[in-house]
TORROKE-443413 format. One record per residue (C-alpha): x, y, z. Coordinates in steps of 0.05 Angstrom, whole numbers, plus 5000, padded with zeros to 4 digits. Each point is the difference from the previous one (the first is absolute). Layout:
X; Y; Z
...
***
This chain:
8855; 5575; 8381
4963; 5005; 4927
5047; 4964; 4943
5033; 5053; 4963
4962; 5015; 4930
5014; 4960; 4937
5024; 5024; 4939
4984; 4972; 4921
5062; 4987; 4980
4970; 4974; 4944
4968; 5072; 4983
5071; 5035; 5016
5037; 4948; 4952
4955; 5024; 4942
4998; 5070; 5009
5073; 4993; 5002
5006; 4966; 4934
4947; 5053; 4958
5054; 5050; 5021
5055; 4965; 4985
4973; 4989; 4929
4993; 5074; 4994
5060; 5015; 5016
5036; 4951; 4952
4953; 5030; 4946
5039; 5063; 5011
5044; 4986; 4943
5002; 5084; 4981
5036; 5012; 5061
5077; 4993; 4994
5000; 4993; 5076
4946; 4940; 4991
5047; 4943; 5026
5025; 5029; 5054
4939; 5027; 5017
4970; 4935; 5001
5051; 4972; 5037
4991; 5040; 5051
4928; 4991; 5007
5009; 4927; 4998
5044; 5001; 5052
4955; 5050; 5046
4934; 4958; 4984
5036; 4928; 5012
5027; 5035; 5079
4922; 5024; 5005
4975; 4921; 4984
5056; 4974; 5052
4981; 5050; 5050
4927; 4986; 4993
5011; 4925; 5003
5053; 5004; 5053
4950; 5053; 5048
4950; 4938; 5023
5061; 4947; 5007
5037; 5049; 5053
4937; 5010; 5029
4975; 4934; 5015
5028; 4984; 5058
5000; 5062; 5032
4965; 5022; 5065
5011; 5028; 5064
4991; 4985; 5078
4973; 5053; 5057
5032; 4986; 5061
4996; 5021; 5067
5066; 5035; 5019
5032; 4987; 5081
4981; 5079; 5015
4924; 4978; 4980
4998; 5035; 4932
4978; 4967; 4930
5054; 4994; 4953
4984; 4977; 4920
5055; 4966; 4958
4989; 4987; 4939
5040; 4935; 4955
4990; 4934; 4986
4976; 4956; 5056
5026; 4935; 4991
4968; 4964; 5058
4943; 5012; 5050
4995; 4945; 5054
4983; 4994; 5074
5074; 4970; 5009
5042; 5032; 4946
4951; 5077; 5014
5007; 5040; 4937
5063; 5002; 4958
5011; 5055; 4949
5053; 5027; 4958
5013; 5056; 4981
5048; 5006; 4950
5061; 4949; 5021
4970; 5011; 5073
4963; 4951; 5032
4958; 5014; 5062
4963; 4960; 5048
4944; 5023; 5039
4970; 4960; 5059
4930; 4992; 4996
4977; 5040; 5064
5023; 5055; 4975
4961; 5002; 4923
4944; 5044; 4997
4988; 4990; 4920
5025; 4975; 4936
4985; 4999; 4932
5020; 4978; 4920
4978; 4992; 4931
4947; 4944; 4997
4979; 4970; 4929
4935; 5019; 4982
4966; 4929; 5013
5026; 5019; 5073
4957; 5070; 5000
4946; 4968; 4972
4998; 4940; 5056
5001; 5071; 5044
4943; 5027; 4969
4959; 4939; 5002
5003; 4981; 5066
4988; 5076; 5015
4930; 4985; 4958
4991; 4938; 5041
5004; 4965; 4941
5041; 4943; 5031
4993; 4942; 4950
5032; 5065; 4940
5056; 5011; 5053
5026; 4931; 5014
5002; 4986; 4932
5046; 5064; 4984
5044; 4990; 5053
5005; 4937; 4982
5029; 5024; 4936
5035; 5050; 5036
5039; 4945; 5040
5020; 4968; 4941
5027; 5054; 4967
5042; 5031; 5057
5068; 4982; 5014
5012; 5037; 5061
4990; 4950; 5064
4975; 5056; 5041
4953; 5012; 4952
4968; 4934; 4997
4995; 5003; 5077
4948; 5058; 4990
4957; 4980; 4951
4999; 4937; 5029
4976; 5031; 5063
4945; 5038; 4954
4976; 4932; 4972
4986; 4971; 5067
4961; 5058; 5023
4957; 4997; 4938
4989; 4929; 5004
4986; 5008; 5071
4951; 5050; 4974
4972; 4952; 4954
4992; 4945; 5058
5057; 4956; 4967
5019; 4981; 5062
5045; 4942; 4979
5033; 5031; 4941
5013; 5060; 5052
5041; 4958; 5044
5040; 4970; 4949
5019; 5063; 4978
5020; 5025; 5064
5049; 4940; 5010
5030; 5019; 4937
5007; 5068; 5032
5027; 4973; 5061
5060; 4950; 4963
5028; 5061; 4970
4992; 5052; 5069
4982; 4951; 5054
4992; 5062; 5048
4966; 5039; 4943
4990; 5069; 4990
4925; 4990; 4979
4985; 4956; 5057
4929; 5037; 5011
4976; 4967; 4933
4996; 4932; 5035
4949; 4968; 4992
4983; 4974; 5077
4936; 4976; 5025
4958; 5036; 5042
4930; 4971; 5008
4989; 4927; 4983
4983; 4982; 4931
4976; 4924; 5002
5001; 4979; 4925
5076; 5027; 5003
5021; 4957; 5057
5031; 4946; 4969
5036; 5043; 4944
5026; 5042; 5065
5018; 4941; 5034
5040; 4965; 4932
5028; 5077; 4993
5024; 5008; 5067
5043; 4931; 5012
5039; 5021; 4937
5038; 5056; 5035
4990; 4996; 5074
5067; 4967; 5008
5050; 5047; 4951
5031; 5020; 5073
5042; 5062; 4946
4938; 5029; 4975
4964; 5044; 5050
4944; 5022; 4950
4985; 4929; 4971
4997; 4972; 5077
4951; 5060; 5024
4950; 4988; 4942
5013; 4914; 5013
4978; 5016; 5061
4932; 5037; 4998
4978; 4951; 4952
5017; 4949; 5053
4979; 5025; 5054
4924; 4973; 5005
5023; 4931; 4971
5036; 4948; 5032
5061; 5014; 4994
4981; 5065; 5046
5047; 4982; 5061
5067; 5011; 4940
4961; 5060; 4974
4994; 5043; 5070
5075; 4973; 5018
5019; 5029; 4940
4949; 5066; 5002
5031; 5008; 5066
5086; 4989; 4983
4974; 5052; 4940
4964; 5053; 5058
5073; 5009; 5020
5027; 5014; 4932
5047; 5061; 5000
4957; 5022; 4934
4947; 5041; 5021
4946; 4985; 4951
5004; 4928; 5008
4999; 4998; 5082
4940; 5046; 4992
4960; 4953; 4951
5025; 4936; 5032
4976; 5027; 5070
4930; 5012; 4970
4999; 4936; 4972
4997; 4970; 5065
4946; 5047; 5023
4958; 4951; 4954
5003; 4951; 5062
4968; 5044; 5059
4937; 5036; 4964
4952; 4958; 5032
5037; 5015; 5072
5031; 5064; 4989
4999; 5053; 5062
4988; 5072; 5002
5076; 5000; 5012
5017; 4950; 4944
4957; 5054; 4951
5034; 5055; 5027
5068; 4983; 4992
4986; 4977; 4932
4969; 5067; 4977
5066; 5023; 5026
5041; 4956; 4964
4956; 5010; 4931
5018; 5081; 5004
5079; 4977; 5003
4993; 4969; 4941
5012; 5023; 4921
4934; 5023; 4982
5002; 4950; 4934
5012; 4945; 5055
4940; 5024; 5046
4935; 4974; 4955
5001; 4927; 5032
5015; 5021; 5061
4942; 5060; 5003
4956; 4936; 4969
5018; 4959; 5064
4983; 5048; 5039
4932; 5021; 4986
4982; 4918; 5011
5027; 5006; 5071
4966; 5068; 5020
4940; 4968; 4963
5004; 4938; 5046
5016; 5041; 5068
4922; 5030; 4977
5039; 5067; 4989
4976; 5012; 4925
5015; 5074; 4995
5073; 4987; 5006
4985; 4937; 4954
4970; 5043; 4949
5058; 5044; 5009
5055; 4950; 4983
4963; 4974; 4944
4981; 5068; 4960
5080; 5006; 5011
5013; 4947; 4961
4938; 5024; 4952
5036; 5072; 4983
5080; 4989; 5011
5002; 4933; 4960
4964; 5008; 4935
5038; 4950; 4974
4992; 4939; 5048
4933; 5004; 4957
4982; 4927; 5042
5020; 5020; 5065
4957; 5071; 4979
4926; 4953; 4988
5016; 4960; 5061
5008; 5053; 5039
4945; 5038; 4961
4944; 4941; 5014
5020; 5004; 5082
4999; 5076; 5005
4941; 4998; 4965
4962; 4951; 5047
5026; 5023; 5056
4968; 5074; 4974
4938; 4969; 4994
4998; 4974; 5072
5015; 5058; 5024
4936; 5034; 4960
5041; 5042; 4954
4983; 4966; 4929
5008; 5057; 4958
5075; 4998; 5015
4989; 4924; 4990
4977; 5007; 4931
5058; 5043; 4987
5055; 4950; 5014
4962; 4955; 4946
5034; 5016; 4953
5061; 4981; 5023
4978; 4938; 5018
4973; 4977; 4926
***
């Protein structure tokens, strides 16, 4: 939802104050005083009302939820929280209402502009322009919700970027104020071995593989771990999280594991995982799809590895390293097969 337009108070004041002098000028008129009086009075309500209209609206939004006979549903107020334990809270008027989260389709507010303009830059794939405005954005927004989601914007952009340290950080920011967070497909998990980050996973993961409260923290802790040697705590705890009565976190911890078995994986294993991957969010499904196309490409089935990786390639524009990895494998794989014109295409997506 677009902030709502600004006004020059400034420019109002003044115009304001030329007419006021004119009408004070208007010494000829026996009615002058209370005349001016009463244009005093009806340009000072305009001022208040046009300084008042942005306070009122500040906080203002509205939720679109899913009602029990399977219809949408928009209320609009002031949502005062939006968590994965607390769902959305908004009031309207002296009415508060919660909503649990399975059943919110939508929501929206008034963002400051340094919020729109993070938006906008990221939309650009100009990722360094957006972290730094939603950086300012976080600082100057005092709604807790809020923070949660540009947070969740900065870690995608730095993920973007390849800031893979500064992207987990953030995301265990995110995940001591929501631990089950809303934005949990922003996190930042490994998916194909990167060797010169080993050691910064490894330091990353032992930090919060053991806060036992904090499902999201634990999951990421986890995939960082789980090619080190602490991997034996990393698949218990992938596997305690695989039973997790939230949704997207089983579903991510579960392929997590599927890390393990791509050198042994069976026709079965592949299938079953395919299976699973169409279950899931689509935001959740671009590591997963990624997975996938290395075990078809190992079981010497590369169509269906091609498949899984162009998925990755056109639903998840903005896993932009996840995209070239999986760019550089379909692309080989197209060349074996003696199709390099489609090759060459996926080239650029692999620069």
């Amino acid at each position: 939802m677009e902030s709502l337009p600004h006004v020059s108070f400034i420019s109002i004041e003044l115009h304001c104050c030329f007419i006021m002098v004119h009408l004070t000028n208007r010494k000829s008129d026996q009615t002058s005083s209370a005349f001016v009086c009463r244009g005093m009075f009806v340009l000072l309500l305009i001022l208040i009302l046009y300084r008042a209209a942005p306070l009122a609206a500040e906080n203002t939004g509205f939720l679109i939820i899913r009602t029990e006979s399977g219809q949408t549903k928009q209320i609009d107020g002031t949502i005062v929280e939006l968590s994965s334990r607390t769902g959305a809270v908004i009031q309207t008027g002296n009415k508060e209402e919660r909503i649990p989260v399975d059943r919110l389709v939508n929501f929206g507010t008034v963002l400051t502009d340094a919020h729109i303009n993070g938006d906008q830059s990221m939309k650009a794939k100009n990722y360094p322009e957006a972290v730094r405005q939603f950086q300012t954005a976080r600082a100057e927004e005092t709604r807790m919700w809020v923070k949660r989601q540009i947070t969740a914007r900065i870690i995608q952009s730095l993920t973007a970027q390849g800031e893979f340290e500064q992207a987990c950080r953030e995301f265990y920011l995110l995940a001591e104020s929501d631990p089950e967070t809303l934005y949990i497909a922003c996190i930042p998990l490994p998916w194909f071995t990167v060797p010169e980050r080993e050691q910064t996973a490894f330091v990353l993961g032992r930090q919060g593989i053991r806060q036992q409260d904090n499902p999201a923290m634990q999951l990421l802790a986890a995939g960082l771990l789980l090619m080190s040697p602490d991997r034996a705590e990393a698949v218990e705890t992938l596997q305690k999280l695989a039973k997790s009565s939230n949704r997207p976190i089983a579903a991510l911890a579960t392929a997590q594991l599927w890390r393990l078995k791509l050198f042994d994986a069976s026709k079965s294993d592949a299938l079953t995982w395919e299976e699973q991957t169409e279950l899931m969010d689509t935001p959740l499904q671009a590591g997963p799809h990624y997975l996938l196309g290395e075990v078809f490409a190992r079981r010497q089935d590369p169509e269906n590895a091609v498949s899984h990786w162009m998925k990755v390639i056109l639903l998840h524009p903005e896993q932009r390293e996840l995209v070239q990895q999986a760019a550089e494998h379909a692309a080989e794989t197209l060349r074996t097969l003696g199709r390099p014109e489609q090759a060459e295409k996926l080239g650029r997506f692999a620069r």
